[in-house]
C-alpha positions in Angstrom: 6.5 -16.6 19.3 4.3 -14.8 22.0 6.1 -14.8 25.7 4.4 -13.9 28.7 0.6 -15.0 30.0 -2.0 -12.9 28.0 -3.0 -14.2 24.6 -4.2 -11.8 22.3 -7.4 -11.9 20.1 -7.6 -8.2 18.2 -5.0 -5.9 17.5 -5.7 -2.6 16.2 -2.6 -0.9 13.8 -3.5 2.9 13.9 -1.5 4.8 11.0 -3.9 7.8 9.9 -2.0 10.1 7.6 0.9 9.3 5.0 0.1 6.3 2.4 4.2 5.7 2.5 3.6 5.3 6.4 0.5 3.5 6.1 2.0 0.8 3.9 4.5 0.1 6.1 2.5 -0.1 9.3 -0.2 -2.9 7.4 2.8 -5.1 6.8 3.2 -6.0 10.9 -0.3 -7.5 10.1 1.5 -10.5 8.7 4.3 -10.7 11.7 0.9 -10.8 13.9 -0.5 -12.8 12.2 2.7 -15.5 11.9 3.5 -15.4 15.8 0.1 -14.9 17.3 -2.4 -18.3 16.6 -5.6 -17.2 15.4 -5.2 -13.3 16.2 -7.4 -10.7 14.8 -5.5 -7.6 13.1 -7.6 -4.5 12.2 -6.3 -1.3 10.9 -7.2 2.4 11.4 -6.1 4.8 8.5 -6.5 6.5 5.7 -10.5 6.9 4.4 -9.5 7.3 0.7 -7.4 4.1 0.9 -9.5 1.8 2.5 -10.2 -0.3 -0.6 -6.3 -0.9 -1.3 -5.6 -1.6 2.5 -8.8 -4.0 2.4 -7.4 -6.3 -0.2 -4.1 -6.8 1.6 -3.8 -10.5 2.7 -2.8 -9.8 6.3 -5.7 -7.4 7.4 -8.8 -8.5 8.9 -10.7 -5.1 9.0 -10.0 -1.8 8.0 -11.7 1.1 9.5 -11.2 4.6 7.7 -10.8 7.7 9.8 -13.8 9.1 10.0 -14.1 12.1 12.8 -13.3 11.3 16.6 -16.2 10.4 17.6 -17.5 8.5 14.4 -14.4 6.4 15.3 -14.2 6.0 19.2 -17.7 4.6 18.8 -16.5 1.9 16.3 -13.2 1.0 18.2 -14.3 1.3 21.5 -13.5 -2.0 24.2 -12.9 -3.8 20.7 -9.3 -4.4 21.2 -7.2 -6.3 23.5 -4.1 -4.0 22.2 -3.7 -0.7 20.3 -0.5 0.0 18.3 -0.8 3.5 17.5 2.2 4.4 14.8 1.2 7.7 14.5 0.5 8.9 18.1 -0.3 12.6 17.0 -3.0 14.9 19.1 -5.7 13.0 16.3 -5.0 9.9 17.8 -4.0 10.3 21.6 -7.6 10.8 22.6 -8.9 8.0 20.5 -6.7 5.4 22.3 -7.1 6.8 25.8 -10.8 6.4 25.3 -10.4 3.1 23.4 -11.0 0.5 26.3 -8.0 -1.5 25.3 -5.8 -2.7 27.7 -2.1 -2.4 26.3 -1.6 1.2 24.3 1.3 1.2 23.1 3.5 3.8 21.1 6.9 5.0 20.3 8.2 8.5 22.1 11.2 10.3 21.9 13.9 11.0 24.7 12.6 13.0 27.6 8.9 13.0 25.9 7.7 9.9 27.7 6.3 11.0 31.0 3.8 13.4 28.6 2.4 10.4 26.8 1.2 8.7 29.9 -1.4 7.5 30.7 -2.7 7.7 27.2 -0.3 5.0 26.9 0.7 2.1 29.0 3.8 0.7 26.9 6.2 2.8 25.3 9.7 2.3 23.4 12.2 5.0 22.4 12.0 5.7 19.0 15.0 3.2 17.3 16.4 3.4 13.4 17.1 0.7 11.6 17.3 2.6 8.0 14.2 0.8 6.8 10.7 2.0 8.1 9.5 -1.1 8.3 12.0 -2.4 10.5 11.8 0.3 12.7 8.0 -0.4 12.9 8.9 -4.2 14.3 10.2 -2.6 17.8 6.8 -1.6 18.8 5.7 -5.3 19.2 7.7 -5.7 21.4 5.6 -4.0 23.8 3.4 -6.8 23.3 6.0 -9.3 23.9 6.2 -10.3 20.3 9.8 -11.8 19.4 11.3 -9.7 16.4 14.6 -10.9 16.4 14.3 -13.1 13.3 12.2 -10.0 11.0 14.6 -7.5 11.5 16.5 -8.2 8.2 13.7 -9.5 5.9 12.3 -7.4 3.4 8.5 -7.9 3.4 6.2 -8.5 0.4 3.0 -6.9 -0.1 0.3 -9.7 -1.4 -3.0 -9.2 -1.8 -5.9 -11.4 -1.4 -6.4 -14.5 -4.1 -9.5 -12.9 -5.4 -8.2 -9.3 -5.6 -5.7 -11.1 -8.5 -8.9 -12.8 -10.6 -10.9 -10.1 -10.3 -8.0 -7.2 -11.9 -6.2 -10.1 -14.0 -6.5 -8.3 -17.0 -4.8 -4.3 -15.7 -1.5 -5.0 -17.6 -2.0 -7.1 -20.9 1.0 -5.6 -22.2 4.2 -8.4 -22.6 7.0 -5.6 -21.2 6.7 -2.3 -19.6 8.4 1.1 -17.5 6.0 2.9 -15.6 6.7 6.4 -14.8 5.1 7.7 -11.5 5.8 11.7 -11.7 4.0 13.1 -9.7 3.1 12.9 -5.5 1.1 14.8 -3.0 3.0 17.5 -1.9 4.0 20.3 -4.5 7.7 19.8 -4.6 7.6 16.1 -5.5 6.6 16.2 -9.0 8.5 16.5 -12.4 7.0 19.3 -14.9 5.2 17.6 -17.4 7.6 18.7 -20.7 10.2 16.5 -18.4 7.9 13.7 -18.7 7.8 14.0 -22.2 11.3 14.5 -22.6 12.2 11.6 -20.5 8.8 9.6 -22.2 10.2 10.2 -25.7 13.8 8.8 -24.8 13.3 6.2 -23.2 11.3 5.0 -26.1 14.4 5.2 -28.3 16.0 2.4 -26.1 13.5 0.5 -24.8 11.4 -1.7 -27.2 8.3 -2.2 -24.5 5.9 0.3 -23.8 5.9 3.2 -21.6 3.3 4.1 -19.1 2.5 7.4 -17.0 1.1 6.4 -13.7 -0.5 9.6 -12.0 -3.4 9.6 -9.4 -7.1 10.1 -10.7 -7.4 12.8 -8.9 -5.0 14.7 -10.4 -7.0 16.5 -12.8 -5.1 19.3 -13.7 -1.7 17.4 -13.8 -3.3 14.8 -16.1 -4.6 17.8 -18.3 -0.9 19.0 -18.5 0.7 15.6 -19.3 -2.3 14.9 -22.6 -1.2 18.1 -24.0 2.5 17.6 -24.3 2.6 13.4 -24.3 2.7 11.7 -27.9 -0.3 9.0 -28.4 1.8 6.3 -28.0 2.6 7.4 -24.5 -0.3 5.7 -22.1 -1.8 7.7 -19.3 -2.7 5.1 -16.7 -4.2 6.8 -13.8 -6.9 4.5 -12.0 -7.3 3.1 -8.1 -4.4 2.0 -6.0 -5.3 -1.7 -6.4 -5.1 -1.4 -10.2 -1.5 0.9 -9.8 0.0 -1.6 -7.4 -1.1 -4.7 -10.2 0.2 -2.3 -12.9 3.6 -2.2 -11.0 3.9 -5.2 -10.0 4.2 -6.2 -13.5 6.6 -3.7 -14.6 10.2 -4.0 -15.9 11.0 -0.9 -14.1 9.7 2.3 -12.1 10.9 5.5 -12.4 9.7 7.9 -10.0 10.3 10.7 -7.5 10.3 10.4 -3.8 7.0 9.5 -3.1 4.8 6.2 -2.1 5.1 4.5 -5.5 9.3 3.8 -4.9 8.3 2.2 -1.4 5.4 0.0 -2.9 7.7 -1.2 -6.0 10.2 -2.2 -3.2 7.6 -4.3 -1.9 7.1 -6.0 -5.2 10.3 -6.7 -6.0 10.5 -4.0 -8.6 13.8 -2.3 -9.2 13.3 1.5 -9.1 15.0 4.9 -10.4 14.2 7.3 -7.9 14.4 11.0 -8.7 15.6 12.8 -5.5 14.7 16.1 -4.8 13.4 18.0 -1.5 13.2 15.0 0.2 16.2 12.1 0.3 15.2 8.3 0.3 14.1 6.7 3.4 16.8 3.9 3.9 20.1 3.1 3.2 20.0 -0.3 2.7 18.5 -0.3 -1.0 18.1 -4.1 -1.6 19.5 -3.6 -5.1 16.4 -2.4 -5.9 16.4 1.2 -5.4 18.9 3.6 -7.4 18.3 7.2 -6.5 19.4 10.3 -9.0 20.1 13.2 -7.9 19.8 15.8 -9.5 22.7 18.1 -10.2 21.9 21.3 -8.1 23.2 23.6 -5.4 19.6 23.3 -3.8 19.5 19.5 -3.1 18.5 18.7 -0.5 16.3 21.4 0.9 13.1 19.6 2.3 10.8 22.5 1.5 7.2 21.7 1.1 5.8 24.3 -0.7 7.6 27.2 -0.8 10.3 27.4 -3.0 12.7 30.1 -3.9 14.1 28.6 -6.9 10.2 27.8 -8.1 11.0 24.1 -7.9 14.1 23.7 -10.2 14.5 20.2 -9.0 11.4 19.4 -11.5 12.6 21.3 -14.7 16.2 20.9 -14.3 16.8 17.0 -14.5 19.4 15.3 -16.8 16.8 12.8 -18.3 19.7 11.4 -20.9 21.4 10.5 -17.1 18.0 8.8 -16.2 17.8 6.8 -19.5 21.5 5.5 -19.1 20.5 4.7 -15.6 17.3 2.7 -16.7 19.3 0.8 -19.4 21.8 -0.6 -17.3 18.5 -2.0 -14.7 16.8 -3.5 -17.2 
């Protein structure tokens, strides 16, 4: 519970880039929401999610990032407290200017005394090998109790209506969804891999297989109806529709991107293809079961720029994938 003499009304969760990041920082909604009586969570982020982040039980209001001024003006001595997870130079001004009375952030050693006064209530940045859990320590600044959340793994529900209104986005009886392809250029597989790795699969698994890709993907999806077989589905719709998609699955298999952190949530084991980037915790849950692939290059974190012109998508052992999703089925 809540120590100490102010009772909140409205909290305002500020996570403006990253959707991995963003998902994680909606979930203290529901620790708000458990140990503060009648509180009011919003949540500042990410305009072209707004719709997935609306339909998440735990969230009162979301408010897409829309320009600073755009956004002081809708925030503005709304909030009793603002827990800015992001605390970049986008968001410092906003919560300066925000009216609320606790601004609290996380800093880094030495950084602190630059941070203030934007904000009032700091911790040092802690790591718990889960993002989530490392999230939890910031409410402490608001004298929220965390010592029972820091070993539960969260599920992500949405609201009862959100489930009526898509109950039909998976009629199929069993299911792997493949998710191939992420934001930045070095997390994605080249699409003759996911045919490859499509086509074998099939072979072992009697269910059907599903591509997941982002809509707006255009020129990805262009690729992957060229070289796919018809039996192969393309599924590549809104976030609500991939997360009901997934949560129905028998497995994901994926690179290092947001899909392996929201199949966590769902209780959805997960193959997860490692390549510039390495996972984000250590403890796995059982869930997660990372491959990496077997190159001198691994891990190199680059972005874009590649010298090797992104090996880590072409050269993957998909019969070492296959073996891998047999045995978690």
């Amino acid at each position: 519970m809540v120590k100490g003499s102010m009772q909140l009304k409205r909290v305002l969760l500020i996570q403006r880039r990253s959707l991995g990041d963003a998902l994680y920082t909606a979930l203290i909604a529901e620790v708000l929401k458990r140990k503060i009586p009648n509180i009011s969570v919003d949540f500042l982020t990410l305009p072209f999610a707004r719709d997935f982040f609306e339909a998440y039980l735990y969230l009162d209001k979301v408010i897409p990032f829309k320009g600073f001024w755009a956004t002081l003006k809708e925030i503005r001595n709304q909030y009793d407290a603002i827990l800015d997870y992001e605390a970049t130079f986008r968001t410092y001004p906003l919560v300066l200017f925000s009216g609320a009375k606790i601004r609290s952030a996380f800093y880094r050693k030495k950084r602190e005394r630059f941070l203030y006064p934007i904000y009032n209530r700091m911790v040092p940045v802690q790591f718990f090998n889960f993002t989530y859990w490392d999230r939890l320590k910031l409410l402490e600044t608001i004298s929220v109790d965390i010592s029972d959340e820091l070993n539960k793994l969260p599920l992500w529900e949405f609201k009862p209506e959100i489930y009526e209104r898509y109950k039909n986005i998976h009629p199929f009886e069993e299911y792997i969804v493949i998710s191939p392809k992420g934001v930045l250029p070095s997390k994605e597989l080249a699409p003759e891999k996911v045919r490859e790795l499509s086509l074998k699969l099939s072979e072992t698994f009697n269910g059907k297989i599903i591509v997941a890709v982002a809509p707006n993907e255009v020129e990805y999806i262009k690729q992957l109806r060229e070289v796919l077989p018809s039996n192969i589905e393309i599924f590549a719709k809104d976030l609500i529709s991939f997360t009901l998609l997934l949560k129905g699955a028998k497995l994901l298999i994926t690179i290092e991107s947001f899909p392996y952190h929201l199949a966590l949530l769902l209780r959805v084991p997960s193959i997860v293809i490692v390549q510039g980037y390495d996972i984000w915790f250590k403890n796995l849950f059982g869930l997660i079961h990372p491959y990496y692939p077997d190159l001198d290059c691994i891990l190199c974190y680059r972005k874009k720029h590649c010298p090797y012109n992104f090996k880590c998508q072409r050269e993957i052992d998909t019969d070492k994938i296959v073996e891998m999703a047999t045995k978690n089925l």
